[in-house]
C-alpha positions, 0 to 999 in steps of 0.5 A: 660584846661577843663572847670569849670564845667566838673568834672571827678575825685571825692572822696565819702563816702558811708555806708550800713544802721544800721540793726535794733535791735532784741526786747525782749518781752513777750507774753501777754494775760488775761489767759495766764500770763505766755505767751512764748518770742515772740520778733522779729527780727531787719531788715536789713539795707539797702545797697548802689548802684552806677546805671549807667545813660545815661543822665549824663555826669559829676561827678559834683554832688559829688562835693557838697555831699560827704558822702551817706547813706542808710537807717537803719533797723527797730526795731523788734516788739512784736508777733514775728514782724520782723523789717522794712528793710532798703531802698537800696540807689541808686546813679546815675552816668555816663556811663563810671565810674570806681570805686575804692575802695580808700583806697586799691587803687582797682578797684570795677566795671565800670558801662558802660551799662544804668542801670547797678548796682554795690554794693557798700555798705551793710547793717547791719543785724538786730539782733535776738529777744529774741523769737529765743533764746528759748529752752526747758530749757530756756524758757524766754530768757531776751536777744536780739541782736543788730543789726550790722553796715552797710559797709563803703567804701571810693570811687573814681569815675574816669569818662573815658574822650573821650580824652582816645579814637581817632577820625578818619576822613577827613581833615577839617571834624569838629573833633578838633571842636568836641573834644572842645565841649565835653571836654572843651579842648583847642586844636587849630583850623585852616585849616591845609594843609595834605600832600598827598605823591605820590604812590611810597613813603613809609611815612605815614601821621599822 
């Protein structure tokens, strides 16, 4: 039985930022009061990133917090200002954690190297200002586009155990102690007796 605090299997939700929307706006000068469109762009929205780190060892965190975010684009500005990109959301986890995607029950990535990312999320893209639809026979465009909703995913993080691999050694060698400490395992300790069968058998001691 693993002990309370070693988590290897969670639920989260994650979602790409909001990107900003597009501003319609008219250009403004004391002898120009015909001034062209010149509304800006919305930014886009941030994306979200699970980054492999080495000094965790559980999925325990997500046991608290099950829903991230990133961060939404901004608004397009006047005098063909683009909008504020979203912030990237970073979320850190364990070497070894393989990500699905959980509604499709399919595997995303496995994050097994120290800073590796997988895109987990993407932002939204920011809308059009009013400046981009401009033509010569349209020359004061009043629309602008919103900007569109960051990728929700639902996720399963499965953290591999060490008990997917073997231990070799000698008898005695401290390896059930070993197993314990890492995994919260109950496995019996005792200084069994191996069997060292003569040079003519043919069985193999497990």
């Amino acid at each position: 039985m693993k002990d309370k605090w070693f988590v290897d299997l969670v639920r989260i939700t994650v979602e790409g930022g909001r990107g900003g929307d597009g501003m319609v706006h008219f250009h403004r000068e004391k002898y120009r009061p015909r001034g062209g469109p010149d509304g800006g762009d919305g930014g886009d929205g941030g994306s979200v990133y699970l980054v492999a780190d080495p000094g965790l060892k559980t999925l325990l965190d997500f046991k608290y917090k099950r829903h991230f975010k990133a961060e939404d684009g901004g608004r397009g500005g006047p005098n063909h200002q683009t909008g504020k990109k979203g912030k990237d959301l970073l979320i850190r986890v364990p070497l070894g954690t393989v990500v699905y995607d959980d509604l499709e029950d399919r595997v995303l990535g496995e994050l097994v190297r120290p800073g590796q990312r997988l895109l987990v999320a993407k932002g939204g893209k920011g809308g059009r200002g009013n400046a981009r639809f401009a033509t010569p026979t349209r020359r004061a465009p009043r629309i602008a586009e919103p900007g569109t909703e960051g990728e929700v995913r639902h996720l399963r993080l499965e953290l591999k155990l060490l008990a997917d691999i073997g231990l070799i050694g000698f008898p005695n060698a401290s390896k059930t102690t070993l197993l314990k400490a890492l995994t919260g395992s109950d496995a019996k300790v005792a200084p069994y007796p191996l069997h060292h069968p003569g040079p003519e058998s043919r069985h193999v001691s497990r």
